[in-house]
N, C-alpha and C positions, 0 to 999 in steps of 0.2 A: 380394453380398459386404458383411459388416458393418463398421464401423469396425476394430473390438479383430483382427478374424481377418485382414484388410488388413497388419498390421504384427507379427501374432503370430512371437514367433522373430527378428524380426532382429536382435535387440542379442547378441551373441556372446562378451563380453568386454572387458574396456579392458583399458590401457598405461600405465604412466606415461612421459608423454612428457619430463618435462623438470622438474628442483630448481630451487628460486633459493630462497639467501640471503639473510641479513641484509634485506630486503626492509622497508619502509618504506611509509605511507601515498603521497608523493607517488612515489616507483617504482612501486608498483603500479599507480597510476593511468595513467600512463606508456605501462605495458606496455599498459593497456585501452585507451587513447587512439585507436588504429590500428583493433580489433579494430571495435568500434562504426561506425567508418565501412567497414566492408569486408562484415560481413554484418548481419544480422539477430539479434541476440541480447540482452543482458540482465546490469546488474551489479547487485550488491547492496554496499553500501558500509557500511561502521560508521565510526563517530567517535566521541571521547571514552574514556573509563577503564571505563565502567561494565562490568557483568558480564554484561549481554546484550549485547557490541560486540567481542567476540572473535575472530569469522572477517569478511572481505571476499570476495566471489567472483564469477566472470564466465563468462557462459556465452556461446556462439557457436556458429556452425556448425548450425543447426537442422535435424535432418532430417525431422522431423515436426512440424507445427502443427494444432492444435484448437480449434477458439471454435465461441460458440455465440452463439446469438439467438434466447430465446425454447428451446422445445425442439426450434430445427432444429441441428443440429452439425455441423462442415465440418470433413474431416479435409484436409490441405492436406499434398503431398510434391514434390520435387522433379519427380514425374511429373503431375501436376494436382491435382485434385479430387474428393473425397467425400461426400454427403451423407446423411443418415442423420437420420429424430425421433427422438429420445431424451431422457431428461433431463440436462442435462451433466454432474450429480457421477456419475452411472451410466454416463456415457461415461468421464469423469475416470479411476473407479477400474477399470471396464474397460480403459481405456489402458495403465493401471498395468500390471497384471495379465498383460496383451500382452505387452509389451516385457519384465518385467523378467527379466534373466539369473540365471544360479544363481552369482556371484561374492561373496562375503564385503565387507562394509566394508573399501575400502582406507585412503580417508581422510573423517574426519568433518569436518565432520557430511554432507554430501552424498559419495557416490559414485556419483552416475547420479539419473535420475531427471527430471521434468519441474518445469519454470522459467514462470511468469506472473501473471495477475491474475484476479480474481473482481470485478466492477462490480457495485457497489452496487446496481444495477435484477434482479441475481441474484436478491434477493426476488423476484420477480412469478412465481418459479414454486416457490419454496419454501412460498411462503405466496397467500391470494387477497387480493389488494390490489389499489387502485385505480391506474393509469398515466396522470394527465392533466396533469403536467409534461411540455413538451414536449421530442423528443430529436431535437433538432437537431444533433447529434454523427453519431447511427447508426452507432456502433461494436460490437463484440463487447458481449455480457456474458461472458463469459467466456474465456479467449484462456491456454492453456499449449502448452509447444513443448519436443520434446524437441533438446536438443544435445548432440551429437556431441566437442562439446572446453569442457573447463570449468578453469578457475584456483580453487583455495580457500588462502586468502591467508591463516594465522594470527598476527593481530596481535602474541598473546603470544612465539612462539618466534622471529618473523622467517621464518619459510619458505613458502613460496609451492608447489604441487604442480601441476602439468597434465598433464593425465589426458584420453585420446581412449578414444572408446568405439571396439568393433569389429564393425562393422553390415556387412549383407549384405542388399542389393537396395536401399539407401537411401542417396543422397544429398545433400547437404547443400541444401537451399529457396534458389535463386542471388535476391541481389538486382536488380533493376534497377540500372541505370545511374543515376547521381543528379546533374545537373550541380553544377560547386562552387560552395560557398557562402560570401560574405565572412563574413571574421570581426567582424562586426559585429550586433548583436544586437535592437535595437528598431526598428525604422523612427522616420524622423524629420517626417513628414508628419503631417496632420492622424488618420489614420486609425492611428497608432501610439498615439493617448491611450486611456489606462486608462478602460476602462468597465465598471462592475456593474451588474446585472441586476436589484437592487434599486436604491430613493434610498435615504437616510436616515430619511426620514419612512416608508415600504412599510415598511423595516425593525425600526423601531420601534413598528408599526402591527403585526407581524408577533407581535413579541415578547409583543405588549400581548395580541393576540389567545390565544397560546400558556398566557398568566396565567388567560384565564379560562376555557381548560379545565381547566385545573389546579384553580380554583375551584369549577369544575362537577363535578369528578371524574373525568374522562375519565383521567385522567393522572396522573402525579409528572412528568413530566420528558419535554422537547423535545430533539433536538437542529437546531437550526436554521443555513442555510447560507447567504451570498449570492455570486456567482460575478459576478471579473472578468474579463476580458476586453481583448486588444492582439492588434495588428499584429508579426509577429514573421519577420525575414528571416535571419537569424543560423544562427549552428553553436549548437544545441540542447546539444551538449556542453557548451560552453565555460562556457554559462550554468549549467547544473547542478554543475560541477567549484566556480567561483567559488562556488554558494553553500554547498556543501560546505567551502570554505575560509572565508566567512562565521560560518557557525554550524553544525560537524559536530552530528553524531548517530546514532543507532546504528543507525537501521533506512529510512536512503537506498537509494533504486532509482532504475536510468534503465535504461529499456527502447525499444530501436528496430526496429520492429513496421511489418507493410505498414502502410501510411496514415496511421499516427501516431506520436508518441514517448510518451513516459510520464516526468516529469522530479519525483522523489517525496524532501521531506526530511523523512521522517517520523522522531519518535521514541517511537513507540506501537508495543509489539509487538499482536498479534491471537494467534496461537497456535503455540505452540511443541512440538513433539511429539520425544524422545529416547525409543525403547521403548514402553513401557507409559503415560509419564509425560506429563501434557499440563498446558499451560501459559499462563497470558494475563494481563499485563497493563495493564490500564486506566487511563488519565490523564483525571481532572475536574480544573479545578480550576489556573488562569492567572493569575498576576501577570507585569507590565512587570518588566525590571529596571530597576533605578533609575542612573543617570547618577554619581550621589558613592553613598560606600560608609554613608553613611548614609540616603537613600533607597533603597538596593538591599535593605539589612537590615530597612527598614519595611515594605517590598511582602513580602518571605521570611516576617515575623510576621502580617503581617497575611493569608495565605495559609495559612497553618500554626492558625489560631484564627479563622477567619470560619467561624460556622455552615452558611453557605449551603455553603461549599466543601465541610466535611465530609458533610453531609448530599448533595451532589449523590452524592459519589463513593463514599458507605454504598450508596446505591439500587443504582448502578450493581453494587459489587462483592456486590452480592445475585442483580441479573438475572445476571449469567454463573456465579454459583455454579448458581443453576441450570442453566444453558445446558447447561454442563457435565456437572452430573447427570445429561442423558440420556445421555451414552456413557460416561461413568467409574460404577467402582466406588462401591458404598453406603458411606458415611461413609469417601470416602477424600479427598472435598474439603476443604483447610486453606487458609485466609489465609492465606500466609506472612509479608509484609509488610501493613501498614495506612499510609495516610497518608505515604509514602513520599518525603522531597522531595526533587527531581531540578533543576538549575540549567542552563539554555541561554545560549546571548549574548542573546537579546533579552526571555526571559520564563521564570518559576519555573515548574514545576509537581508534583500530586500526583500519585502514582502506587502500585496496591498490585499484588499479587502473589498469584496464585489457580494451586493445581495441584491436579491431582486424576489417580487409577491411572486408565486406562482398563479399560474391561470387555476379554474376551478377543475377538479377532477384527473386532476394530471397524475400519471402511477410513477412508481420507481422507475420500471422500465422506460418510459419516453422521456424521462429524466435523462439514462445514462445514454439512451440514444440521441439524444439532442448534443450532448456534453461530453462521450469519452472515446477517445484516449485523451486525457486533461489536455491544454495549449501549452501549458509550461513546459511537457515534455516528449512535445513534437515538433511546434515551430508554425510559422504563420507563412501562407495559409496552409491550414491543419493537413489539408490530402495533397498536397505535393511535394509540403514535408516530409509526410509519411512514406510516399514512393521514394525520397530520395536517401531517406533513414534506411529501407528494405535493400536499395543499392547497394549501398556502402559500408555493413555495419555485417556482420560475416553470420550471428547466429540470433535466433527469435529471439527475443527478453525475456518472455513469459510475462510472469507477476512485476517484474521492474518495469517502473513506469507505467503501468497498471494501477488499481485501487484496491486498498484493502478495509474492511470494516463491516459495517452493520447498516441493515436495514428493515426497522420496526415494524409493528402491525398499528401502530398509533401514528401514522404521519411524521418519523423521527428518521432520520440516516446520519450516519457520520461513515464519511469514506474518505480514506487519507490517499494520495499519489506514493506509490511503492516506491522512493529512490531509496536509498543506502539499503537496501533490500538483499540477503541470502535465499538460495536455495541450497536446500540438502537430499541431493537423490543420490541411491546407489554409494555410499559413503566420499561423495564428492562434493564439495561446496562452492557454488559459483554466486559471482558475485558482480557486478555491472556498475560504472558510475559514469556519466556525462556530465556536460554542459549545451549551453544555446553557444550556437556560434553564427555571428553576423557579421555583415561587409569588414566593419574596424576590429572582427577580431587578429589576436597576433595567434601565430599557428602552438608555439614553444609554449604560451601562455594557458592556452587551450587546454593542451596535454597537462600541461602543472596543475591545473586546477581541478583534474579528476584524481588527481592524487592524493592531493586534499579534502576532498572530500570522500576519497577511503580508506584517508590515515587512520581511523579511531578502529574499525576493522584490521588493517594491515599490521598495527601495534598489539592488539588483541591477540592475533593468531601467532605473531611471532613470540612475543611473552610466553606464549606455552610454547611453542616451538621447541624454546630453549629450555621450560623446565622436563618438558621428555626427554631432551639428549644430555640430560644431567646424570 
């Protein structure tokens, strides 16, 4: 028996189970608060105004799970275990394919459909690349789950919809037993200190090195990563909720998965799919905010007119135009936006906006094969980047810099790029943040700017830090 023929036919139908009102960012959180610790399942969260932060949604109840490693894929159900070589977007869109029912959009943008992540070491079987960071993780590359009860939360109207699917011969994947855990979040022992896997010197040695390939020709453009690392005993929620109330944005996930969490505040979409229409876009291109209203205005200009930033973010919004041109339509790709600036609580940045028709009949699968690991956060061109990221850069990412998100049985995806992303395995939390680094980058500048973009994290953890050693 094959994976796809294993679960062909059972999805029969949904319900809608249940309205809410007037519904609000922290109610709905609320309502998810429960659902997270009871099974296995998966939110997607938006914050802020902007125009891709419109839905929040939560899925639960899994009756099927698929990951992969490598081309082996493990189809996972409440009855055990499946294995099967395949390649996973061919398992992916096979899955699809399986399951899905003959029922109409009830509510958008999801009405069914599978929920998870794509890990960045997903190249090693889209492309032939080298693998000599080591992966002391040993997680999934790839890991989607169908569920059986899902919440899609519309910011704009206030209304909330929960919808059960109605399955036949499939049960919901029961979780183990978990004993509880304080609400306390860092350890306060010597082994709770923040460690990265580079120094400052590696890291700047790293940067330096990246400059002269650039000068050699190998390249335009790195994206380079260094990953920390803590001791972590805490409710994984609690931590991720706080930094969502730190500094929202539109494309947060937290997912709790056998052996791991996944705790993601990203605000980089990867691909967005309505119909025919497909969608991404890319953020190069980081300032600090400023502390008084007149430094915050000088890091905005001076962000908005530094050559490097434009130039980083021109390359970029070139590699995915093409990306893209392998599954879309001939001259259907437009820039929509350029230079796009978007404001966080800790840091500015650019952002533009690429669509393009898709050809006819095209699947999820030839989508991500056309298109991942994103450009934003690899570097141009995409596979020499990539060998030169595997060089230099000491352990796999996993989920960082990977996608996380959903993808419908109605022609729908939204898949966010994982940067500001945790993992939680083995009561350990690590934690990875980059930049693009080009010719004009400075090395000192490099290294500062991943720091900034893990402050809202590294103030997080140390706040409790200090309320356990009280």
């Amino acid at each position: 028996m094959v994976l796809d023929d294993m679960v062909r036919g059972t999805v029969r139908g949904v319900r809608l189970a249940k309205v809410f009102h007037q519904e609000t960012d922290a109610s709905f959180l609320e309502k998810v608060a429960p659902l997270m610790r009871t099974s296995y399942g998966a939110v997607l969260l938006s914050g802020t105004d902007l125009d891709c932060a419109r839905h929040s949604m939560v899925f639960w109840n899994p009756v099927l799970m698929m990951s992969s490693k490598g081309q082996r894929v493990t189809l996972t159900t409440a009855e055990g275990h499946l294995i099967e070589e395949r390649h996973p977007l061919e398992a992916l869109d096979r899955l699809l394919d399986a399951t899905r029912p003959h029922f109409p959009m009830l509510v958008e943008p999801f009405s069914g459909g599978l929920v998870g992540y794509l890990a960045y070491e997903l190249k090693n079987v889209l492309e032939m690349l080298p693998q000599t960071a080591a992966d002391d993780l040993e997680l999934p590359e790839s890991l989607f789950f169908l569920p059986q009860d899902f919440m899609v939360f519309d910011r704009l109207t206030g209304e909330t919809l929960h919808l059960t699917l109605k399955t036949t011969a499939l049960a919901p994947i029961p979780r183990p037993a978990m004993p509880a855990v304080a609400h306390r979040l860092v350890s306060s022992g010597e082994d709770g200190d923040l460690h990265s896997d580079f120094s400052r010197n590696e890291y700047l040695n790293a940067v330096a090195r990246i400059r002269r390939y650039i000068q050699n020709g190998d390249v335009y453009q790195v994206n380079l990563s260094q990953r920390f690392s803590a001791s972590f005993h805490g409710d994984p929620w609690i931590l991720w909720t706080q930094l969502f109330h730190r500094n929202p944005a539109p494309f947060y996930a937290y997912l709790h998965l056998p052996h791991h969490h996944i705790l993601c505040t990203s605000m980089e979409r990867f691909l967005c799919r309505r119909g025919d229409t497909l969608e991404t876009r890319p953020i190069k291109g980081t300032r600090p905010r400023g502390a008084r209203a007149d430094e915050d205005g000088a890091m905005r200009e001076d962000l908005c007119t530094n050559p490097k930033d434009d130039a980083e973010l021109s390359m970029i919004v070139d590699l995915l135009r093409n990306d893209l041109g392998r599954v879309c339509q001939p001259r259907s790709i437009v820039v929509a936006e350029h230079k796009r600036l978007e404001g966080y609580a800790n840091v500015w940045h650019l952002v533009s906006i690429i669509t393009g028709k898709l050809q006819p009949g095209v699947s999820a699968g030839q989508i991500f094969r056309a298109t991942f690991p994103g450009g934003s956060v690899t570097g141009c061109p995409k596979i020499r980047a990539m060998e030169i990221i595997d060089e230099l850069e000491h352990h796999v990412r996993h989920v960082y810099t990977g996608s996380i998100g959903y993808v419908g049985w109605h022609d729908t995806m939204d898949m966010n790029i994982a940067i500001r992303t945790a993992i939680l395995k083995d009561s350990r939390l690590y934690f990875a943040v980059g930049g693009g680094v080009v010719f004009d980058s400075e090395e000192s500048a490099e290294y500062e700017e991943t720091l900034h973009k893990g402050r809202t994290l590294f103030q997080a953890m140390a706040q409790h830090q200090e309320e356990v050693c009280r």
